[in-house]
PLY file of the C-alpha trace (Angstrom):
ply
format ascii 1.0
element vertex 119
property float x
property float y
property float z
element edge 118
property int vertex1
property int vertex2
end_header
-1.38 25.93 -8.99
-1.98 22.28 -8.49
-3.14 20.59 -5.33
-2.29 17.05 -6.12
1.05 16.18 -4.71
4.37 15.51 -6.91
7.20 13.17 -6.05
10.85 14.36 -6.64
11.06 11.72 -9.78
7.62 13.51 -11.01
8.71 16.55 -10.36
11.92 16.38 -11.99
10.67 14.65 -15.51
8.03 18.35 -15.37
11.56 20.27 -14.86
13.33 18.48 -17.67
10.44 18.85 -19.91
9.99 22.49 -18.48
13.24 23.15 -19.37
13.41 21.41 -22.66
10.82 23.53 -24.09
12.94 26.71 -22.76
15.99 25.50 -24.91
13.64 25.62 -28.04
12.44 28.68 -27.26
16.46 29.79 -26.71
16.56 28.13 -30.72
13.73 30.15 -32.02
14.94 33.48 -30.91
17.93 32.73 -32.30
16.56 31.60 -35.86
14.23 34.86 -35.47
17.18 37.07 -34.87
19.77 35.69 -37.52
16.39 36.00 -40.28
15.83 39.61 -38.90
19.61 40.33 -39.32
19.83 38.72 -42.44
17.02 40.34 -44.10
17.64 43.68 -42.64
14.24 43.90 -40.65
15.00 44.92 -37.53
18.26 44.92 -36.95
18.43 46.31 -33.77
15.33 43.88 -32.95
17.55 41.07 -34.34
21.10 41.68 -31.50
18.42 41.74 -28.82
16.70 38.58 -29.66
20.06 37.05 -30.16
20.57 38.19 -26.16
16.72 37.06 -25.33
17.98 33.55 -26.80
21.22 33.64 -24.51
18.97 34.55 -21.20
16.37 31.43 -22.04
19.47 28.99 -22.32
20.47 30.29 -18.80
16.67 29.95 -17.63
16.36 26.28 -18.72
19.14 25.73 -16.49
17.56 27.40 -13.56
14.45 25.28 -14.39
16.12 22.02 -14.51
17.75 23.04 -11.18
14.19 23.55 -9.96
15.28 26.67 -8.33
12.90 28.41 -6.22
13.34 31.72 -7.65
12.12 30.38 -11.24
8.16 31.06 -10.62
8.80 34.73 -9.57
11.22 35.26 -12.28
7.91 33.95 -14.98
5.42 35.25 -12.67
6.90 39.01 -12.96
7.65 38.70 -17.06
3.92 39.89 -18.11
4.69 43.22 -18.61
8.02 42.54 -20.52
6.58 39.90 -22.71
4.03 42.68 -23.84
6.88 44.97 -24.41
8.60 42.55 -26.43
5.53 41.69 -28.23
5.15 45.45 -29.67
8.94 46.09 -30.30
9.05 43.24 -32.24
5.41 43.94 -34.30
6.73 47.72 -34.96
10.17 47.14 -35.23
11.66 43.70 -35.63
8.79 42.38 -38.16
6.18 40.10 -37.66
8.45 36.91 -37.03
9.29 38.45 -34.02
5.56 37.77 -32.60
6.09 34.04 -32.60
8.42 34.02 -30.24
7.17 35.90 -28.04
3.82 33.68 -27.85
5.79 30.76 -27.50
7.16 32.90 -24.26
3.99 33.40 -22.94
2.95 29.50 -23.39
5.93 28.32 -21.72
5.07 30.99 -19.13
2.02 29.75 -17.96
3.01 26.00 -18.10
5.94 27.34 -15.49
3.19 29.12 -13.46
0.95 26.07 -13.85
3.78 23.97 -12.04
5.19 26.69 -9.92
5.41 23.81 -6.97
7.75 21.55 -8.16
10.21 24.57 -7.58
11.30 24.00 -4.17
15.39 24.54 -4.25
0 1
1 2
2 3
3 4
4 5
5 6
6 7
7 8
8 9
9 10
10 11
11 12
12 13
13 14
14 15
15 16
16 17
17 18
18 19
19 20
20 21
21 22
22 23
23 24
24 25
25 26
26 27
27 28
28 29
29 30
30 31
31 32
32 33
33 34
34 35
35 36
36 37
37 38
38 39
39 40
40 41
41 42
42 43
43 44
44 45
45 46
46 47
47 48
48 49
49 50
50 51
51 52
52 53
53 54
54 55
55 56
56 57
57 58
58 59
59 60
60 61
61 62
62 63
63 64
64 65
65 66
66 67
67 68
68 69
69 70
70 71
71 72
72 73
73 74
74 75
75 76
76 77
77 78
78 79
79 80
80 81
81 82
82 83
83 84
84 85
85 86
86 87
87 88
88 89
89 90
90 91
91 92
92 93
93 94
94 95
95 96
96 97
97 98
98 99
99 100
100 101
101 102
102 103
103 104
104 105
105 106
106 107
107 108
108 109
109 110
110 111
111 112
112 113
113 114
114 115
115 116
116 117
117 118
């Protein structure tokens, strides 16, 4: 966590950047889920990335808000982002993988930030 204090106008271009960078995430679990559907690999892997994307859309909006709630929510994702990480090496394919390390980035820039979430 930082120690250097943010204004509100600071703060909220880090939540709208935050945030952005969620709704590409949203896009790439969708693109990974339609390929894994498409090509067969993983099918069941492919619906539930389709969900993942839904639940990242709904996240950036929690970000933007700068809800409180948001650093808990990323703080206590470690184990499922590992869990995601193997279901989608052993059963959703490889392409799977990239999404979840693009999770884990955007993860620690939330955690990194975690005190502009004051709401």
């Amino acid at each position: 966590m930082n120690n250097i204090s943010i204004d509100e106008a600071q703060a909220d271009k880090i939540a709208k950047e935050l945030a952005n960078d969620e709704r590409k995430t949203a896009s790439i679990w969708r693109i990974i889920a339609i390929i894994q559907i498409i090509m067969c690999i993983g099918i069941i892997m492919g619906i539930w990335n389709l969900y993942a994307a839904g639940t990242h859309k709904k996240a950036a909006k929690n970000i933007e808000a700068r809800l409180r709630s948001v650093p808990d929510a990323y703080r206590n994702s470690s184990g499922n982002l590992m869990m995601f990480l193997m279901l989608n090496l052993f059963l959703g394919g490889f392409i799977g993988i990239i999404g979840v390390f693009n999770d884990m980035r955007i993860r620690s820039k939330i955690l990194k930030n975690a005190e502009i979430f004051t709401k």
